[in-house]
C-alpha positions as CSV (number, residue, x, y, z in Angstrom):
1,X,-28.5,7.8,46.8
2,X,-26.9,10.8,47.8
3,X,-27.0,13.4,50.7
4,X,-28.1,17.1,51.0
5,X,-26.3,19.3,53.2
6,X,-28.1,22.3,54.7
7,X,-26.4,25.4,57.0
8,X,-29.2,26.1,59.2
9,X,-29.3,29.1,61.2
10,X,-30.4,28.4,64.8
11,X,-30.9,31.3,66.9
12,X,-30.9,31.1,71.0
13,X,-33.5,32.9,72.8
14,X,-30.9,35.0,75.2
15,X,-27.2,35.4,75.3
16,X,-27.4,33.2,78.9
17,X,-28.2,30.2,76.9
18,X,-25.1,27.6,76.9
19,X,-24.3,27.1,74.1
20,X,-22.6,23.9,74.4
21,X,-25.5,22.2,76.0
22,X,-27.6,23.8,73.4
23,X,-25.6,22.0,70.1
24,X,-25.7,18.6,72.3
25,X,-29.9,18.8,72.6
26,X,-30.1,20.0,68.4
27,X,-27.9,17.0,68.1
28,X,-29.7,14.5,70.0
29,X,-32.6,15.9,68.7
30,X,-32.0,15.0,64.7
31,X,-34.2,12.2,63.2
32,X,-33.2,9.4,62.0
33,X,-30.7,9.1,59.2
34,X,-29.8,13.2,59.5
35,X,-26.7,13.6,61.1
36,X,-24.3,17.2,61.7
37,X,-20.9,17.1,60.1
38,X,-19.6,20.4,61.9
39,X,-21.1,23.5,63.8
40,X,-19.9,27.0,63.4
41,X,-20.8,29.8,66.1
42,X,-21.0,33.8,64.7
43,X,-21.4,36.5,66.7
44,X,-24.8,38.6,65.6
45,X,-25.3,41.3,68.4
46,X,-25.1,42.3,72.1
47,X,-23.5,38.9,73.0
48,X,-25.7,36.6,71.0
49,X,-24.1,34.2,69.2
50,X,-26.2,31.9,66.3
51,X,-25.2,28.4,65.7
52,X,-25.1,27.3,62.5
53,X,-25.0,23.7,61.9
54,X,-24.3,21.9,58.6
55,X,-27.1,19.1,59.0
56,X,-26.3,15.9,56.5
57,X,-30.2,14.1,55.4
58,X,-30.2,11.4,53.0
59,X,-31.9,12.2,49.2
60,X,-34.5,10.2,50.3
61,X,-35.7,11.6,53.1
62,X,-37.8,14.8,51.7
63,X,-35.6,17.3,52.4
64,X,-34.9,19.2,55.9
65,X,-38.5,19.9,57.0
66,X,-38.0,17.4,59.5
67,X,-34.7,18.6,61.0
68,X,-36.0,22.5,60.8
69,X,-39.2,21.1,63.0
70,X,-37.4,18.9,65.5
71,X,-34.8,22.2,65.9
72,X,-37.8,24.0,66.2
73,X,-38.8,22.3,69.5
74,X,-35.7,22.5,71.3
75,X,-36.0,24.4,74.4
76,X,-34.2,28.0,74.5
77,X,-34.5,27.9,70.4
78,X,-35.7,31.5,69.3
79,X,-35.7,30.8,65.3
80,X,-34.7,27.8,62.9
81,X,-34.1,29.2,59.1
82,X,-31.7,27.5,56.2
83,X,-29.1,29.6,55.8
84,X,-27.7,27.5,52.5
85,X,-28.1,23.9,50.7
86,X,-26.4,21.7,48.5
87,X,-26.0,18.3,47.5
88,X,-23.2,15.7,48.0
């Protein structure tokens, strides 16, 4: 089977929110078999910054409704949208 890698968009609720700490809860957050390959920052406005990790799920595992909810939850997460998918 193959993977699916998705860009999500993950946007903090302030610009106070450390951002380090925040990629290491998303990341410890994942389910199983879903794991990040890499993690880009961009600057959107007034000091906020949006993460945007590139999330790796198995075929098999129906997609990345599971990773966008368990993002969801993450304390100082504003919003959780897929910014781009594709399969490897």
């Amino acid at each position: 089977m193959g993977k699916v890698a998705a860009k999500i968009k993950v946007m903090p609720e302030s610009p106070e929110v450390d951002l380090d700490d925040l990629q290491d809860r998303l990341e410890s957050s994942l389910p199983d078999g879903a794991e990040i390959n890499r993690v880009d920052r961009e600057d959107v406005a007034f000091g906020l910054v949006a993460l945007y990790p590139t999330v790796l799920v198995p075929d098999d595992a129906g997609g990345t409704e599971a990773v966008e909810e368990t993002f969801a939850e993450v304390d100082e997460v504003e919003s959780v949208e897929i910014d781009e998918v594709g399969r490897i």
